[in-house]
C-alpha positions, 0 to 999 in steps of 0.5 A: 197074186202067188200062183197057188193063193190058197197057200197063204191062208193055210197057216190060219185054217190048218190049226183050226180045223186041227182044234175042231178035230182034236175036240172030237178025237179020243183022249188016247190018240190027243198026244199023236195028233198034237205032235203030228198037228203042231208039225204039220202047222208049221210045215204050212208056213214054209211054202208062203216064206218060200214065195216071199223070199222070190217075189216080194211081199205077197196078197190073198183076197178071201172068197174074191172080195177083195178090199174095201168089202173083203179081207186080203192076207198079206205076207211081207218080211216081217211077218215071215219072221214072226211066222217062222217064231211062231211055227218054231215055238207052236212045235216045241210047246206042243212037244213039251206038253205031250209029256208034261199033261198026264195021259187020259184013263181009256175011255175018258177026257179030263180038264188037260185034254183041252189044252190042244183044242184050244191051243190049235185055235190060239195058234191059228189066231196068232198067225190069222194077226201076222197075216191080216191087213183089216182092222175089223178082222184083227178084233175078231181074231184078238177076242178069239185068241182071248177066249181060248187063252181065258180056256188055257189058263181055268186048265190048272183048276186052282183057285189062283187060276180061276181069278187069274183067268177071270182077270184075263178075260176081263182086261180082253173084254176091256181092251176089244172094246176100246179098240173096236171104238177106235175103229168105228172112228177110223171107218167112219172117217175114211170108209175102209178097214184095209190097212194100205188103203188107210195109209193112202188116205190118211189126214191129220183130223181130230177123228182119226187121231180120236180113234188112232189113240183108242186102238192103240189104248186097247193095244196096250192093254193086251200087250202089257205095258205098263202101268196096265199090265196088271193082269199078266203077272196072275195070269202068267204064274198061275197057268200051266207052264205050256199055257204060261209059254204060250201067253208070254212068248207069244200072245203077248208079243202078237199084241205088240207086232199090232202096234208095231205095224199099225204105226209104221203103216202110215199112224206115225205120220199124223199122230201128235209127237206127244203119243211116241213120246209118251210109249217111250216113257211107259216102256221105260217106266215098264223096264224098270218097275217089272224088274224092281217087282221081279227082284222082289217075288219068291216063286219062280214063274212069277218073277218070270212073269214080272220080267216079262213086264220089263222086257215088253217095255223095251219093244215100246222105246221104238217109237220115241227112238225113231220120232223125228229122226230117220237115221235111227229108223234102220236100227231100231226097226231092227233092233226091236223085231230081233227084241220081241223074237229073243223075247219070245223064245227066251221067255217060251223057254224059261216058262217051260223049264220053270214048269219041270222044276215046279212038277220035279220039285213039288213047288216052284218057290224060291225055297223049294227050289234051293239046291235043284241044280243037282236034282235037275241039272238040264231044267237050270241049263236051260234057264241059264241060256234063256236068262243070257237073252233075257239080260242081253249078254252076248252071243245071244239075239237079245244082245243084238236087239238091245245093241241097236236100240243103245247105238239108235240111242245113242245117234239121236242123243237120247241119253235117257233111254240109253241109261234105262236100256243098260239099267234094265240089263243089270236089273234083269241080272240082279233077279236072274242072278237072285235065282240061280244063287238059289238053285246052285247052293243046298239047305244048309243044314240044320238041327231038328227032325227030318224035313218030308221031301217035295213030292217029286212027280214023273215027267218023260226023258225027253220032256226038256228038249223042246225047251233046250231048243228054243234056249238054243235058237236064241243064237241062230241070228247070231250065226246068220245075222244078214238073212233075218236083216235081208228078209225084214227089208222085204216090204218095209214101209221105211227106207232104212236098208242102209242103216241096219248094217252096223257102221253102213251110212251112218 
């Protein structure tokens, strides 16, 4: 228990009060409150890392029931990670939007000004799922985080939003429910939903393993592994480039941390050695068809979309790279949390610089696009950095993430899944390389009357800086690699301290 226990329920409460209050607030004053909302939520974050860092993991029991009846938040290493990305990306999107949605007339509220109210409780709810131990709890805050993301996307008001987001919605719906049969099964087999309890009582029964595969069925749905990732390309693309960062960068990647930690808490000590393996063929299969469909769009944040189908696949080799083989735990442990944070930032990054060239240019199409290096030099740079992470070329993290799965590959002579985690870099190249030809060379020039230019829409000076920073923190475990390595090794339910180091007992 921490001296100030209220402390670690702060990051889910503060954002959603914040989502009540920016509902009831006037239109005018949304853009102040945003900003000085998204600080304060991260702020919050920073006393319970400070804790952890101390002491070791951390508990909070809610209302003083605690488990079996009640809830308990629990704060380890990797969650502090994934707080801090959270906090990191929730500030820089809530800044960029300040200047990407166009301000209210006095005096009244327009379908944008519903962005903050429900990116504030999409927010609480993502670190609510960092922090929450119960099984129940988790479905409740997923189907919130459904809910208002379903919200986020109808902001657009196209057409292609509205099926979009009624797509989105329906997967939700589809996935809570095969996940919420999944723990039924498990409460009625073992009478708890707090995870650590779970763990001690584990036993190999067709019951648990029944509820085991539903859960992790309903998991996958919403994390967008392939083959049922269909909702995510129409949904990324089609929304609002804040609200595309926010579902790419981080509901996405909270759905996979699920698994991640459901896993490893003690699931991967009973489940059948066909259901890593199967994750590992899905991910791989997702590596290469998102980057092959990729390859094959015309609009800019659909091929981001499609990559993020490909980049999601390589979070999903953990599993097969670490069944049966403890020496490759430390690695891939490792390597998979930097993946998933590079992601998160590269792809936050690149979405909200694909929306300025989207709003600059009239049209986020290839061909629309053509030349806007001269038009808008600092969106392109931006791309730029995040492309270096998303094709895994050094000095980025996601050099790092990938170097550990293909040295893990390597120690467990798993010569397949090396082959697809170099393909997958030069598939990433290939349509990144596609866009930035385009971007880099004008029209040619041709005979016949004047085309009209793209409407050209103003956005604020410092509307890319939020963006260039996500681009740029990309590199900061690059910098300092061992604190982010000393920080997941606070509570983690394998023994591989030895293995992260590159070279150390292996």
């Amino acid at each position: 228990m921490i001296a100030q226990p209220w402390l670690l329920s702060l990051p889910v409460i503060f954002p959603l009060i914040l989502g009540v209050f920016t509902l009831l607030i006037p239109a005018q004053a949304l853009k102040a409150a945003g900003k000085t909302g998204a600080v304060a939520t991260a702020i919050t974050t920073l006393p319970p890392l400070q804790w952890v860092w101390q002491a070791g993991p951390l508990h909070q029991t809610l209302g003083g029931w605690g488990a079996p009846l009640g809830i308990d938040l629990y704060l380890d290493g990797l969650s502090c990670l994934f707080l801090l990305f959270a906090a990191l990306t929730g500030v820089c999107i809530s800044f960029y939007a300040t200047e990407y949605f166009p301000q209210s007339p006095e005096g009244h509220r327009s379908r944008t000004d519903l962005f903050w109210p429900l990116w504030f409780v999409t927010w609480g709810g993502i670190n609510s799922l960092f922090l929450t131990l119960d099984l129940f709890n988790i479905y409740v805050t997923l189907e919130l985080i459904s809910i208002a993301g379903t919200g986020l996307i109808l902001i657009a008001g196209t057409r292609g939003a509205i099926r979009a987001a009624l797509q989105y919605q329906m997967q939700a719906l589809i996935a809570g429910l095969i996940y919420l049969l999944g723990v039924g099964l498990i409460y009625n087999a073992l009478g708890t939903l707090d995870l650590q309890l779970i763990a001690a009582r584990l036993e190999p029964s067709p019951l648990i393993i029944t509820g085991l595969g539903l859960m992790v069925t309903g998991l996958l749905i919403k994390a967008a592994l392939f083959p049922v990732h269909f909702w995510l390309p129409p949904a990324h693309a089609d929304a609002p480039a804040p609200v595309s960062a926010v579902l790419s960068g981080l509901v996405v990647t909270v759905a996979y941390v699920i698994v991640f930690r459901l896993w490893f808490a003690g699931f991967h000590t009973i489940a059948p050695p066909a259901v890593p393996r199967l994750m590992g063929i899905l991910g791989a299969v997702g590596i290469v068809w998102g980057g092959l469909l990729a390859l094959r769009q015309e609009r800019l944040k659909r091929i981001l979309a499609y990559s993020t189908v490909s980049q999601v696949g390589y979070l999903f080799l953990v599993f097969s790279l670490t069944l049966d083989r403890p020496a490759a735990q430390g690695l891939v442990w490792a390597g998979t949390v930097y993946m998933a944070i590079a992601h998160g930032l590269a792809k936050s990054a690149a979405f909200l610089a694909a929306g300025c060239l989207q709003k600059t240019e009239g049209s986020d199409t290839l061909t629309a696009l053509r030349g806007a290096a001269l038009r808008q030099p600092a969106a392109v740079i931006v791309l730029a950095l995040a492309s270096i992470n998303l094709i895994g070329l050094p000095p980025s993290t996601g050099f790092i993430g990938k170097w550990m799965l293909l040295k893990a590959s390597f120690y467990t002579r798993q010569w397949g899944i090396a082959f697809v985690i170099l393909g997958g870099g030069l598939l990433a190249a290939a349509y990144l390389f596609r866009v930035f030809e385009v971007l880099m060379n004008p029209p040619a020039e041709t005979p016949g009357p004047a085309v009209r230019p793209a409407p050209r829409l103003p956005l604020g000076r410092g509307i890319l800086l939020p963006a260039m920073l996500l681009a740029l923190a990309t590199l900061i475990p690059v910098l300092y690699i061992t604190a982010p390595e000393e920080l997941l090794r606070i509570g983690a339910p394998l023994n591989f301290s030895r293995f992260i180091t590159p070279g150390g007992g292996q």
